[in-house]
C-alpha positions in Angstrom: -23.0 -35.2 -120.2 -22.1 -34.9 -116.8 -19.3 -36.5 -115.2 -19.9 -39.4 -113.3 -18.0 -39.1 -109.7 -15.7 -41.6 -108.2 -16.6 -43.4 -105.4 -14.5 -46.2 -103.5 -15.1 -49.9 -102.4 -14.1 -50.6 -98.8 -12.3 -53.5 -97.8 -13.5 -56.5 -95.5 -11.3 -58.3 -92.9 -11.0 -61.8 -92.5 -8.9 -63.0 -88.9 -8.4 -67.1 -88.6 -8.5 -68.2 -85.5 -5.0 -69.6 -85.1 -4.0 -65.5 -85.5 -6.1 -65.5 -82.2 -4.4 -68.3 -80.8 -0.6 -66.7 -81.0 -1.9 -63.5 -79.9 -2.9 -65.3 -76.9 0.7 -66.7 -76.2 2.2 -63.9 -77.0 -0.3 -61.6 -74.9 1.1 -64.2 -72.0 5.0 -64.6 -72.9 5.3 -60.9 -74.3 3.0 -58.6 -74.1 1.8 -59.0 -70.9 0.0 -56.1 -68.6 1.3 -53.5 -71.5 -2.4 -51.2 -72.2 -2.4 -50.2 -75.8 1.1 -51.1 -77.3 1.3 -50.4 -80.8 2.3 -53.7 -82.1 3.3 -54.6 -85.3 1.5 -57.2 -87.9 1.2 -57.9 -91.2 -1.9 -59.3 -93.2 -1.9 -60.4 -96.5 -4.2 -60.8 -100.1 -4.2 -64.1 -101.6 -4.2 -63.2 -105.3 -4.6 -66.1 -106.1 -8.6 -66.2 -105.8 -10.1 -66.1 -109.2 -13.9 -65.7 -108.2 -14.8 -62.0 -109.6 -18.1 -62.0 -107.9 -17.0 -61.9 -104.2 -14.4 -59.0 -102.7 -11.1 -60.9 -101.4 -10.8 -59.7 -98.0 -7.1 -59.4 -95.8 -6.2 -62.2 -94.2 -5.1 -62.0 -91.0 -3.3 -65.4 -89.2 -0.6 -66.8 -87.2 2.0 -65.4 -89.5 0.9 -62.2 -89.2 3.1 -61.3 -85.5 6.4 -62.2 -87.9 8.9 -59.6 -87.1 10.0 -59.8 -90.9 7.4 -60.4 -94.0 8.1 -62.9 -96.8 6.9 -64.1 -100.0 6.5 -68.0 -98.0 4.5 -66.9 -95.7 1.9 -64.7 -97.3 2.0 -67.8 -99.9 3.2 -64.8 -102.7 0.4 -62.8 -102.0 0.3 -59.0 -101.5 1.5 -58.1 -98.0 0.1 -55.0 -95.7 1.5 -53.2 -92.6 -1.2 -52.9 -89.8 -1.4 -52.3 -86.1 -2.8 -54.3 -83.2 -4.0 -52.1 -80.0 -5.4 -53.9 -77.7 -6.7 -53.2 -74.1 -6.4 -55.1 -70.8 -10.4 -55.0 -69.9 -13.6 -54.7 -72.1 -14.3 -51.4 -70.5 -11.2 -50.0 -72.0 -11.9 -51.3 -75.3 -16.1 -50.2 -74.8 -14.9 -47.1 -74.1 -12.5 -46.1 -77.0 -13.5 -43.2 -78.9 -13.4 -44.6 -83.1 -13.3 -41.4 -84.4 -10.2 -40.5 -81.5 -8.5 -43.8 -82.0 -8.2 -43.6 -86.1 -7.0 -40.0 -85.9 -4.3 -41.0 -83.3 -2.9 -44.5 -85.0 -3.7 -43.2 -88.5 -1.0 -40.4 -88.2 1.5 -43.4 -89.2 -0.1 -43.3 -92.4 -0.1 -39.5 -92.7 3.5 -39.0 -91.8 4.6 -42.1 -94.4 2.8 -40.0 -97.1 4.4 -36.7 -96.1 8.0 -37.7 -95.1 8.3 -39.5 -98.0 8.3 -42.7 -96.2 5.5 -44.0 -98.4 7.2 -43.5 -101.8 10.1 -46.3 -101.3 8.0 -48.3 -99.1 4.4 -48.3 -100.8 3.2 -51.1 -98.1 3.0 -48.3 -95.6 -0.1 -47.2 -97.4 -1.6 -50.3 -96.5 -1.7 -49.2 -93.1 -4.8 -51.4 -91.8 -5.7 -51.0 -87.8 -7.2 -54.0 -85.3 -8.5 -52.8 -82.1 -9.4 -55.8 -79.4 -9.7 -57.3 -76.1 -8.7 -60.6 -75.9 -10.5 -62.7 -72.8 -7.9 -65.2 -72.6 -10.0 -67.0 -69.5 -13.2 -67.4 -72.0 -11.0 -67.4 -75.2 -13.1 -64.8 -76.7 -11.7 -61.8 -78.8 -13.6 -58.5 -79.7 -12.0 -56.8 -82.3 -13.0 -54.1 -84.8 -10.7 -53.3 -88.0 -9.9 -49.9 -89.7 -8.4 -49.1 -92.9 -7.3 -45.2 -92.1 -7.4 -42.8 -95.1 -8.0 -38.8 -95.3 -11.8 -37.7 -95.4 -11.5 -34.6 -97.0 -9.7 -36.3 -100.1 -10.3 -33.9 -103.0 -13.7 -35.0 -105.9 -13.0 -37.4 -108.8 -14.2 -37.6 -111.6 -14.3 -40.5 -114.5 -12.6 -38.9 -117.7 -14.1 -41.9 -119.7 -15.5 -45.2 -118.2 -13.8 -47.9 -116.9 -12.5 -50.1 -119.1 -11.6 -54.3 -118.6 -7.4 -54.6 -119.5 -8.3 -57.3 -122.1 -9.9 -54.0 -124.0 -7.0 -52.1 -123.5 -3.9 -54.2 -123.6 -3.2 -57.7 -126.3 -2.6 -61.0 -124.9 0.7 -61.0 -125.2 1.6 -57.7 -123.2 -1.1 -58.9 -120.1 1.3 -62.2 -120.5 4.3 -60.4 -120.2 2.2 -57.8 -117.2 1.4 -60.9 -115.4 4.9 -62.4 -115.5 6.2 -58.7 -114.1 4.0 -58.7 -111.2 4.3 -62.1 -109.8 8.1 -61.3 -109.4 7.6 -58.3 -107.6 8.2 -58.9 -103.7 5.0 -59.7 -101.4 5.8 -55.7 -100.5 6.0 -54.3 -103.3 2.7 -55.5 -105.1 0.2 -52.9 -103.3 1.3 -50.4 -104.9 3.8 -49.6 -108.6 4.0 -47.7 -111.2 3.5 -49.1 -114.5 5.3 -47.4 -117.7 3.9 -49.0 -121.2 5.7 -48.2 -124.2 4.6 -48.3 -128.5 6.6 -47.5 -131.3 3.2 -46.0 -133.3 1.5 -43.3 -131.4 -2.0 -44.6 -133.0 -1.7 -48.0 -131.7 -2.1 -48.5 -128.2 -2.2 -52.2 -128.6 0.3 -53.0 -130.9 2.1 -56.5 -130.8 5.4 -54.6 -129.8 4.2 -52.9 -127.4 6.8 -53.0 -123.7 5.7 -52.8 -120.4 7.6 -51.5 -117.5 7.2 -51.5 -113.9 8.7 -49.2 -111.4 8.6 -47.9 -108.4 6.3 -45.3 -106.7 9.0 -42.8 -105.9 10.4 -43.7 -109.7 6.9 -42.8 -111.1 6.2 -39.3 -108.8 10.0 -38.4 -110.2 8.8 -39.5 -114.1 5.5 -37.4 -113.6 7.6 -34.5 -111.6 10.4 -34.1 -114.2 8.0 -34.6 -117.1 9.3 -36.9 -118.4 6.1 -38.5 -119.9 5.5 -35.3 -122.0 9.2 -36.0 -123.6 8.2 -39.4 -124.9 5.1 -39.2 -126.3 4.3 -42.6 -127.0 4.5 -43.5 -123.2 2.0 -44.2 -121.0 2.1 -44.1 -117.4 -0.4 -45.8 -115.0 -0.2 -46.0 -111.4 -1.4 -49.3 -110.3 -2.3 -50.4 -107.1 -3.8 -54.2 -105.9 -7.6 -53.8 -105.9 -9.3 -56.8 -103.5 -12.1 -55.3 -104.6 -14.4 -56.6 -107.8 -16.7 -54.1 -108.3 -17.0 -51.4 -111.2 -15.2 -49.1 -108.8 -12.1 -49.2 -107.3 -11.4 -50.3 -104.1 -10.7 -48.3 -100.9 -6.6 -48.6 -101.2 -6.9 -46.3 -104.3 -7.7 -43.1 -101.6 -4.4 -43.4 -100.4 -2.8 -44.4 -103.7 -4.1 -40.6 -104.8 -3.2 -38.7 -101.1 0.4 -39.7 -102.0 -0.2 -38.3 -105.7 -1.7 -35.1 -104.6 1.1 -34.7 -101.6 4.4 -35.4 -104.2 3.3 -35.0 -107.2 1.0 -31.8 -106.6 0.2 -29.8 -109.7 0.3 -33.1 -111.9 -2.5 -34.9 -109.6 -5.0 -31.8 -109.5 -4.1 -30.5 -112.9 -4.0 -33.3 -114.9 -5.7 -36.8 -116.0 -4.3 -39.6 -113.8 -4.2 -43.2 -115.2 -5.3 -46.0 -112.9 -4.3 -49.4 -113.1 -6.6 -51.8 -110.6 -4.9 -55.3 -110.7 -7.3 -57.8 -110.0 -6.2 -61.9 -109.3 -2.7 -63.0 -110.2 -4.1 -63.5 -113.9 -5.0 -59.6 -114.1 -7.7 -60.7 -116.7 -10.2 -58.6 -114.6 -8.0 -55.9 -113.8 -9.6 -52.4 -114.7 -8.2 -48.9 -116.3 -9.9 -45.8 -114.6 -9.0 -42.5 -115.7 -9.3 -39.9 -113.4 -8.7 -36.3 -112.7 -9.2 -34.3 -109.6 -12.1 -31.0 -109.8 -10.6 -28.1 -110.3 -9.5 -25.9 -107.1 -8.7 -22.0 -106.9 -5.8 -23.1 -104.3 -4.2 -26.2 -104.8 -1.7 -26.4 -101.8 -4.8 -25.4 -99.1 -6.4 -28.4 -100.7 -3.7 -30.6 -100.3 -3.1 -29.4 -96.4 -7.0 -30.1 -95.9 -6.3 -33.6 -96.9 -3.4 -34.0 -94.6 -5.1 -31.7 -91.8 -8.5 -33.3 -91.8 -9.7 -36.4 -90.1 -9.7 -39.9 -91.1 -12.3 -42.4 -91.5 -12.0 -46.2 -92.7 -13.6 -48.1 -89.6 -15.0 -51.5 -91.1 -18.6 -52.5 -90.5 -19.5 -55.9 -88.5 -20.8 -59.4 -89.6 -24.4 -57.3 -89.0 -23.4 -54.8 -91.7 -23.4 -51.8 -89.3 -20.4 -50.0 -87.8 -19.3 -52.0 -84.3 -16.8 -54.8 -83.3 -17.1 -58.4 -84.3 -16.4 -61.2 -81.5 -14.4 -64.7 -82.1 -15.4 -67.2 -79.6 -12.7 -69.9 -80.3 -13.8 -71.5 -76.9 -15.1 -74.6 -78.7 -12.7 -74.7 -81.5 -9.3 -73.8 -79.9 -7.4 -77.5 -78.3 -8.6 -78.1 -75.2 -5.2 -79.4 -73.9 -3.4 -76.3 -75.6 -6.5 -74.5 -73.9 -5.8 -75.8 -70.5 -1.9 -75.3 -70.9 -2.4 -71.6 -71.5 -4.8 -71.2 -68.5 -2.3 -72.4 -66.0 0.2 -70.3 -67.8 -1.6 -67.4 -67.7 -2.7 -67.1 -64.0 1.3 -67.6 -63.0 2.0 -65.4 -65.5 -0.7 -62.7 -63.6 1.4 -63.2 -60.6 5.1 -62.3 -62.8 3.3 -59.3 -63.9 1.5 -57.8 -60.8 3.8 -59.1 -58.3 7.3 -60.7 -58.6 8.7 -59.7 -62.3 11.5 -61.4 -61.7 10.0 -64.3 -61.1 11.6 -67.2 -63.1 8.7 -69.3 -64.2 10.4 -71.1 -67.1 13.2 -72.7 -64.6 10.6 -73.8 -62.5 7.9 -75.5 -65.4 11.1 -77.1 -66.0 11.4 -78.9 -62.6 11.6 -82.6 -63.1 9.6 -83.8 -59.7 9.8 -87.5 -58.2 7.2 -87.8 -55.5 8.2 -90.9 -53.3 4.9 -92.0 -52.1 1.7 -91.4 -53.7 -0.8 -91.5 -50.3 -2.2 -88.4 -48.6 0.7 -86.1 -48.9 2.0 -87.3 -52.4 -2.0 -86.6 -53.7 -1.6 -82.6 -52.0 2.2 -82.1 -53.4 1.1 -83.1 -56.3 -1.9 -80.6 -56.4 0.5 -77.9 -55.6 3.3 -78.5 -58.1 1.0 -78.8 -61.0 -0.3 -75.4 -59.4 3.0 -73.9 -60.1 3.4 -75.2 -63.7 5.3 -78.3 -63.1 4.4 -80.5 -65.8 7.2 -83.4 -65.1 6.0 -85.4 -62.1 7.0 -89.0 -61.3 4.7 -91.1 -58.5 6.6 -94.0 -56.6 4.5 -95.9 -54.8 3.5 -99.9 -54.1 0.5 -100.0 -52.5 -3.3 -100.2 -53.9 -6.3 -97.5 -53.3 -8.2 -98.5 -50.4 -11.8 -97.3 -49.8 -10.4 -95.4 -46.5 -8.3 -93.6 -48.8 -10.7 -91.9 -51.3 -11.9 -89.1 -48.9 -8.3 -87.8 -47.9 -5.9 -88.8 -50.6 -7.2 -86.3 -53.1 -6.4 -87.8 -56.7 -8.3 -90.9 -56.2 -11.6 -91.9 -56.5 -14.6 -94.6 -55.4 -13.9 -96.5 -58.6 -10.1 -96.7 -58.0 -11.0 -98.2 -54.8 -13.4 -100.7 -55.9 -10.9 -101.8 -59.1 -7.9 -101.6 -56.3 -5.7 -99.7 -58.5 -1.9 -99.3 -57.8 -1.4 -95.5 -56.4 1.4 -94.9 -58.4 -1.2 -95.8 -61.8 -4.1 -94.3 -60.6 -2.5 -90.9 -59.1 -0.9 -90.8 -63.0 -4.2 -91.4 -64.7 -5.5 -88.6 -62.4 -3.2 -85.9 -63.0 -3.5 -86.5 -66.8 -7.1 -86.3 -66.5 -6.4 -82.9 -65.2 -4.4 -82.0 -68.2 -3.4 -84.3 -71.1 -0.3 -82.1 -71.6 1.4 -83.5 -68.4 4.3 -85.0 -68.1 3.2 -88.1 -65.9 4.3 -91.3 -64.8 3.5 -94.0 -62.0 6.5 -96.4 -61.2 5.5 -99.4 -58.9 8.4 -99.9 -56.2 8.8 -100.8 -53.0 11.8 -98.7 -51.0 14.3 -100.9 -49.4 14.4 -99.9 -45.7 17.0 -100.7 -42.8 15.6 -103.2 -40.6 13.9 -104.8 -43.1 15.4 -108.0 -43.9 16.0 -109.0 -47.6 16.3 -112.8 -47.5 17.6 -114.9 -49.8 14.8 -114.7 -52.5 14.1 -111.5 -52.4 17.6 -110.7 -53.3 17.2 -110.0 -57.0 13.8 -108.3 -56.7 15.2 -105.7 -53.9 18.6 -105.2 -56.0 16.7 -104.2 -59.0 14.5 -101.7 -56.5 17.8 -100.2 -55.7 19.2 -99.6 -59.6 15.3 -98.7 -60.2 15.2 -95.9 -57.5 19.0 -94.7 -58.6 17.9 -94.4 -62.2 15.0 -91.9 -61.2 16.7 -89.6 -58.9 19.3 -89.5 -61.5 16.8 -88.6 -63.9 14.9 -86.1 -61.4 15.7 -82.1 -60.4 13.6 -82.7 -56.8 12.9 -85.1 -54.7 10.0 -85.2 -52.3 10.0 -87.6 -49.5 6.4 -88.0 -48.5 6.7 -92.0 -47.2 4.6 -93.6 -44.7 7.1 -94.5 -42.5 10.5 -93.0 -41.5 12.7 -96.1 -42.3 11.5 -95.7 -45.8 12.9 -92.2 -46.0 16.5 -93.8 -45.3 17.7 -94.9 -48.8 16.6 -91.9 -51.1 17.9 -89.4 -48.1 21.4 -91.0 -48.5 20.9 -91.4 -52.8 19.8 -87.1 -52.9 22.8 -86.8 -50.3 25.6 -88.9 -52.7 24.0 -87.3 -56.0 23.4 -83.9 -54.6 19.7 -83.8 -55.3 17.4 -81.5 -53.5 15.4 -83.3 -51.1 12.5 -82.2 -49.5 10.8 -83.8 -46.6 6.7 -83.7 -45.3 6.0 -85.8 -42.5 3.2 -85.2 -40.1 1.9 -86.4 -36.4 -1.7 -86.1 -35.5 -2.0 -82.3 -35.1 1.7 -81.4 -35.8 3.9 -81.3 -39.0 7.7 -80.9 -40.5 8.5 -79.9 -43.6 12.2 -79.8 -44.4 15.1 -78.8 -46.8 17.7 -81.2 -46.8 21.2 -80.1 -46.6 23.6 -80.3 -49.6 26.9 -82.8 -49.4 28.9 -82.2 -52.8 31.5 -80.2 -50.6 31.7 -81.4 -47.2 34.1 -83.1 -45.0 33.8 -85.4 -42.1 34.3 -82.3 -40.0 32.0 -80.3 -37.5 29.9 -77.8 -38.9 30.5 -74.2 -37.6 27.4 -74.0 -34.5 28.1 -70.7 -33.9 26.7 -69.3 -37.3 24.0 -68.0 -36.9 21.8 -68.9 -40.6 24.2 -71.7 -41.7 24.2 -72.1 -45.6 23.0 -75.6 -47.2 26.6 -77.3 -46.9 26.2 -76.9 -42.7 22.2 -78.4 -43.0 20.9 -81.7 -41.1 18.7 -84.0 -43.3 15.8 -85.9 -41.8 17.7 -88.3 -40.3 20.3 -85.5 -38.1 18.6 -85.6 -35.2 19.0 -89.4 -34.4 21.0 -90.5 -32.1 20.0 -94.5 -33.3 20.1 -95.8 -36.9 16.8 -96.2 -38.8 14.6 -99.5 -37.7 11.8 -101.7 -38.7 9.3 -99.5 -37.5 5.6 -101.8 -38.3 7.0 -104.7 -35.9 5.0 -105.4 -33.1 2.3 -102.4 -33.8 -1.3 -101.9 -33.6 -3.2 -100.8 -36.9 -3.6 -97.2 -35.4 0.4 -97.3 -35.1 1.0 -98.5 -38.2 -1.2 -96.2 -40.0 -0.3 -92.2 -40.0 -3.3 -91.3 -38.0 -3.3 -87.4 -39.1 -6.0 -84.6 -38.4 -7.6 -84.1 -42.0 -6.4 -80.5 -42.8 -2.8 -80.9 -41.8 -1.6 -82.7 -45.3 -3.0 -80.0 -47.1 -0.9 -76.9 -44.8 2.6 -79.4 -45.0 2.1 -79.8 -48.5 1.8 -76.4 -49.5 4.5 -75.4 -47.5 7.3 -78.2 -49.1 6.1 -77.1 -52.4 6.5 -72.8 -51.4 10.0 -74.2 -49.2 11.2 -75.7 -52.7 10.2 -72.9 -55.2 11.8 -70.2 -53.2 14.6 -72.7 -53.2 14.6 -72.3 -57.0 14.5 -68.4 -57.1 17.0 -67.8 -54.2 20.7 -66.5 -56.1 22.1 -69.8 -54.3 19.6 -72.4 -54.5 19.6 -75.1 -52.6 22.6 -73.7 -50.8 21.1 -70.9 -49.3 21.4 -70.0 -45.8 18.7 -70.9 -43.6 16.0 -68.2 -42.3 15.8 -67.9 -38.0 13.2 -65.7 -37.6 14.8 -64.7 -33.8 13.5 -61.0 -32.4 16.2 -61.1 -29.8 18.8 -61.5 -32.3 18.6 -58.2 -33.6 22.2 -57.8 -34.4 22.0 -61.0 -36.8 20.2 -59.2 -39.2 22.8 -59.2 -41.9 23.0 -62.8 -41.7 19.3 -63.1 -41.8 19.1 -61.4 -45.1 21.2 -63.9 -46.8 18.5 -66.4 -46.8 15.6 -64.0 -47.6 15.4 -64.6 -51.7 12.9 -63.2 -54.3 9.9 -65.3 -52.9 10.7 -64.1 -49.3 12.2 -66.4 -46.8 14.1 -70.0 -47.3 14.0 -71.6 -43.4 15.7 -75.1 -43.2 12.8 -76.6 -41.1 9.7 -75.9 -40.6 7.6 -77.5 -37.5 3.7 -76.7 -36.9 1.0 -77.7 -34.3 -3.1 -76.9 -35.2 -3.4 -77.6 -31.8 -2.3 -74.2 -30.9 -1.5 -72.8 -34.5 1.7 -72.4 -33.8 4.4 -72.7 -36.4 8.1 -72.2 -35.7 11.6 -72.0 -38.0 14.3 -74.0 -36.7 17.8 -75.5 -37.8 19.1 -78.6 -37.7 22.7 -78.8 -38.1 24.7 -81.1 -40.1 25.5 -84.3 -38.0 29.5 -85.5 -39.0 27.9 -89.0 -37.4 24.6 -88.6 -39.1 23.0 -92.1 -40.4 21.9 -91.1 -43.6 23.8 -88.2 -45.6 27.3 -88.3 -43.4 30.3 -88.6 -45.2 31.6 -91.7 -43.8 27.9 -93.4 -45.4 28.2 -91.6 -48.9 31.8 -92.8 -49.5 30.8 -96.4 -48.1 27.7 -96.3 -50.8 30.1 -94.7 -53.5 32.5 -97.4 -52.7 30.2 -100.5 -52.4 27.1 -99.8 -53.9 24.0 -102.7 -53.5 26.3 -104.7 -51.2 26.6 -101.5 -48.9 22.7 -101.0 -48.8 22.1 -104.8 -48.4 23.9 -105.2 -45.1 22.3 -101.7 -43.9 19.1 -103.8 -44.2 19.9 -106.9 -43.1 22.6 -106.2 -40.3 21.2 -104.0 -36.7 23.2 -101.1 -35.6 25.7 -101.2 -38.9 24.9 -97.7 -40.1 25.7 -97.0 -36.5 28.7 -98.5 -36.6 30.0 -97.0 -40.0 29.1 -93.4 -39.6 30.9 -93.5 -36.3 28.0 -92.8 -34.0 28.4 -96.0 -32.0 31.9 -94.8 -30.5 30.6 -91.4 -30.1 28.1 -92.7 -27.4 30.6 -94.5 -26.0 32.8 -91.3 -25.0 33.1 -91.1 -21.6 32.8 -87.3 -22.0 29.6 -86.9 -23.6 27.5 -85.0 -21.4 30.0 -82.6 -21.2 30.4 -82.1 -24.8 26.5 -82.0 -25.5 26.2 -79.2 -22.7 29.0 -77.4 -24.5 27.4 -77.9 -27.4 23.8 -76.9 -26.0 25.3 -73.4 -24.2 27.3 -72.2 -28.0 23.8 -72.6 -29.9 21.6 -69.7 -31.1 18.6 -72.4 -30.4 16.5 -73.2 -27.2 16.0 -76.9 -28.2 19.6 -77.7 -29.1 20.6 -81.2 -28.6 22.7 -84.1 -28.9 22.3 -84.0 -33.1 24.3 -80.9 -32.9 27.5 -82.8 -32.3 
């Protein structure tokens, strides 16, 4: 009769989406641009599915991108070795050449097998492959899987049919086979050798029977040595973990018998090799094949066919013919997760193509308090959440007016019509934006110097002050977007005594500023140094420097159009960007918020040196910058620290530091006592001052110095 041939099952792939989901953060956090890395994965078989009619395909999941494999997290199942390629555009992965790609990956497998690689570590013939192109905007992910083995492997042949364990082996040694192989490591259950032992030569299933399992490279040097022929009641088998459920063995078994007919030559082509197919962790439908090779005139020019030859194992599609799948997790993956890793991953573009050294995880980290929630606090806002910023704070007492809907940009016709608190509303709207925000609205009105706190409103204003200390504490930045300029006097001097950064947006009708604030950990009472030329944070005015008068009551005895910030519509959106870009090239600048200030001056040639020390990795950090869309015009300028200054000067910090609420209220209630306390009143009163401001004037670099140089 003639000889039936063997032929081979081939595998099926199963990928769950969350496997999709951490190649997606890692493709963002690690990978990157990098076209076609090799990277490393694991997949697994759960033995522990029992149904023989339906093939147990690998597993591929979240797990799978573990550096190290264990028996936890492939739940004690049988752990394989692949590589993930995958390409940066679909046109890449279109055009990828199958037969190309397997030869050029599959070579791992080859060189396993022939280095001897393979032998102590049988999981390398596991070697599975997972090309793809992962859309990351759509969250779709083409892949196609291959399980590489030799073409040109040499013809089997069945020396007898295959026969069920239960009809070769008793109970009690499957029992004892079963015990054996659930010990072995996740790594080491693809592939063994299995050594079965009788005391009577004529009775294969004898009750005392012993089974024995070794290694690969243990059985090639029992089969080499011969060491089967000197112990005749041995029988070896060389077993492998078959997902398969057929009648014939599964596609693993090709490689199982490369590595046979590469170290163990003349026994694989000259002799009968027994096969052991476990099947399930119960191994009640495990199979015995045995097998030997046709006869060839040259043995070792078959074997370099095998190893020369090319490789096949691509896997077919859901359609049943040979081409890439596609997992649309677009509906399935979290929407907030979703939305997290689209913000990541455009800032992420910009690391890659542009600035590398871009630090993006100090600035997601950025704890922002926006102080005032109207037209610039809705544009800052837009921008920082731009950047990543996920921590944002809102301060704010007033309610959404109808006249605000069209230019304040988080709020709506509904917020308007309910009269919603800004600082609520602006909240609600950024977590509508994304869920996974770190949000919150704090009603609070700023006390403000010439604003009188009576009597009553004592307690109320005194637990505004601890309110507003509390949350610049508890913030990296703060941005000082009030209506009016009073109300920017209190956290100026709070960011000055706690050495926060403070940024500053005000605008006119057609004209802007958008400032830095100096830093005062390290100052004295004395002068700053006028003649340097990009002064460094410690020699910066704040928003107050230029003032030769202390902050006022600003809404008394004003029309509405006075009272109001009358601006043309465009210009919130140009002075917010700008704070926002002024304060993260703060952040990536080697000395912060202390970095010296940029003077873009052509006829200061010589002070280039100086002008480099403020140029960071996102280009240039200016202390101040003033626009006009009247004549688009925009122009860096300094404002030096003011010893007499009314809001950050020393003589103010140590009087807060030293007096706390009591300080603030008299500030409030009492006209021309921050005046008084800096030490700005007596300096008017010097009979010498026009003198000293023209000497001041002629030693500046600027056109427009001026009396807040002093």
């Amino acid at each position: 009769m003639e000889m039936e041939m063997v032929k081979f099952t081939k595998l099926k792939t199963t990928i769950d989406p969350n496997f999709w989901a951490k190649f997606a953060e890692l493709k963002l956090d690690k990978y990157k641009l990098e076209e076609k890395t090799e990277i490393s994965i694991w997949g697994s078989y759960n033995i522990d599915n029992n149904n023989e009619k339906r093939t147990t395909p690998l597993l591929l999941d979240c797990t799978s991108f573990n550096e190290n494999v264990d028996t936890t997290s492939h739940n004690g199942g049988v752990a394989c070795s692949g590589i993930l390629i995958n390409t940066n555009t679909f046109e890449s992965f279109r055009q990828t050449h199958p037969e190309k790609f397997i030869d050029m990956i599959g070579k791992h497998l080859l060189e396993a097998i022939t280095n001897g690689t393979a032998l102590n570590e049988p999981w390398r013939l596991t070697l599975f492959l997972v090309l793809s192109y992962a859309d990351l905007k759509k969250y779709r992910f083409h892949y196609w899987a291959a399980y590489p083995t030799p073409f040109n492997l040499p013809e089997m042949y069945y020396q007898c049919p295959a026969k069920k364990i239960k009809h070769v082996l008793n109970d009690d040694i499957i029992d004892e086979l079963k015990i054996k192989f659930q010990q072995l490591d996740c790594c080491l259950k693809a592939f063994f050798t299995l050594i079965i032992t009788s005391d009577d030569d004529d009775a294969v299933d004898a009750v005392d029977e012993k089974i024995k399992i070794i290694s690969l490279a243990d059985g090639v040097d029992y089969v080499v040595n011969k060491k089967h022929d000197e112990s005749k009641n041995a029988n070896i088998y060389f077993a492998f973990y078959d997902p398969c459920d057929g009648s014939e063995p599964g596609w693993p078994l090709r490689n199982l018998l490369c590595l046979l007919f590469w170290s163990c030559t003349d026994y694989a082509f000259d002799e009968t090799i027994n096969i052991l197919s476990v099947r399930g962790k119960n191994i009640e439908s495990s199979m015995f094949y045995t097998i030997k090779a046709k006869e060839c005139l040259n043995k070792e020019s078959m074997k370099n066919d095998i190893f020369e030859g090319r490789l096949v194992g691509w896997e077919t599609n859901a359609n049943g013919k040979m081409g890439p799948n596609i997992a649309d997790l677009s509906e399935t993956m979290d929407p907030t997760g979703m939305a997290e890793r689209a913000v990541d991953f455009n800032l992420k573009l910009m690391k890659w193509r542009l600035v590398p050294d871009l630090d993006l995880d100090k600035i997601s980290k950025l704890r922002c308090l926006l102080l005032g929630a109207g037209t610039l606090g809705c544009s800052v806002a837009r921008v920082l959440i731009g950047w990543g910023i996920k921590t944002i704070t809102f301060v704010d007492n007033s309610t959404v007016s109808f006249s605000n809907t069209v230019r304040q940009s988080l709020y709506t016709h509904d917020d308007a019509v309910e009269r919603k608190l800004k600082a609520h509303a602006a909240k609600e709207a950024l977590l509508r934006i994304s869920p996974s925000f770190n949000v919150d609205g704090v009603v609070l009105h700023i006390p403000m110097p010439g604003h009188v706190v009576g009597q009553s409103m004592l307690n109320s204003t005194k637990q505004a002050v601890e309110k507003l200390e509390n949350l610049i504490d508890n913030h990296d930045v703060i941005f000082l977007l009030l209506d009016s300029r009073e109300a920017r006097w209190l956290p100026t001097l709070l960011c000055a005594a706690k050495n926060k950064i403070a940024m500053n947006a005000a605008l006119g009708f057609d004209s802007y500023t958008v400032q830095r604030h100096g830093t005062r950990k390290t100052i004295t009472a004395s002068s700053p140094d006028l003649t340097e030329y990009c002064p460094s944070g410690k020699d910066l005015g704040c928003y107050f420097c230029n003032d030769v008068t202390q902050p006022g009551n600003s809404q008394v005895d004003r029309t509405l159009d006075q009272q109001c910030t009358v601006s043309r519509p465009g210009l919130s959106s140009i002075a917010a960007g700008l704070v926002v870009e002024l304060m993260i090239a703060i952040t990536q600048h080697s000395k912060g918020i202390n970095a010296n200030a940029f003077m873009d001056d052509s006829r200061n040639q010589n002070k280039s040196s100086e002008r480099e020390l403020s140029e960071g990795l996102l280009g240039a950090v200016p202390h101040t910058i003033r626009g006009s869309i009247w004549n688009h015009e925009m122009r860096l300028t300094i404002t030096h620290r003011f010893p007499s200054c009314t809001a950050c000067s020393v003589p103010l910090i140590n009087e807060y530091k030293k007096r706390g609420f009591e300080f603030i209220l008299d500030a409030c209630n009492q006209p021309n006592y921050l005046e008084k306390i800096a030490g700005l009143e007596d300096l008017l009163k010097r009979p010498d001052l026009d003198e000293l401001c023209y000497a001041i004037d002629t030693s500046s670099d600027e056109d427009d110095a001026d009396l807040t140089k002093i």
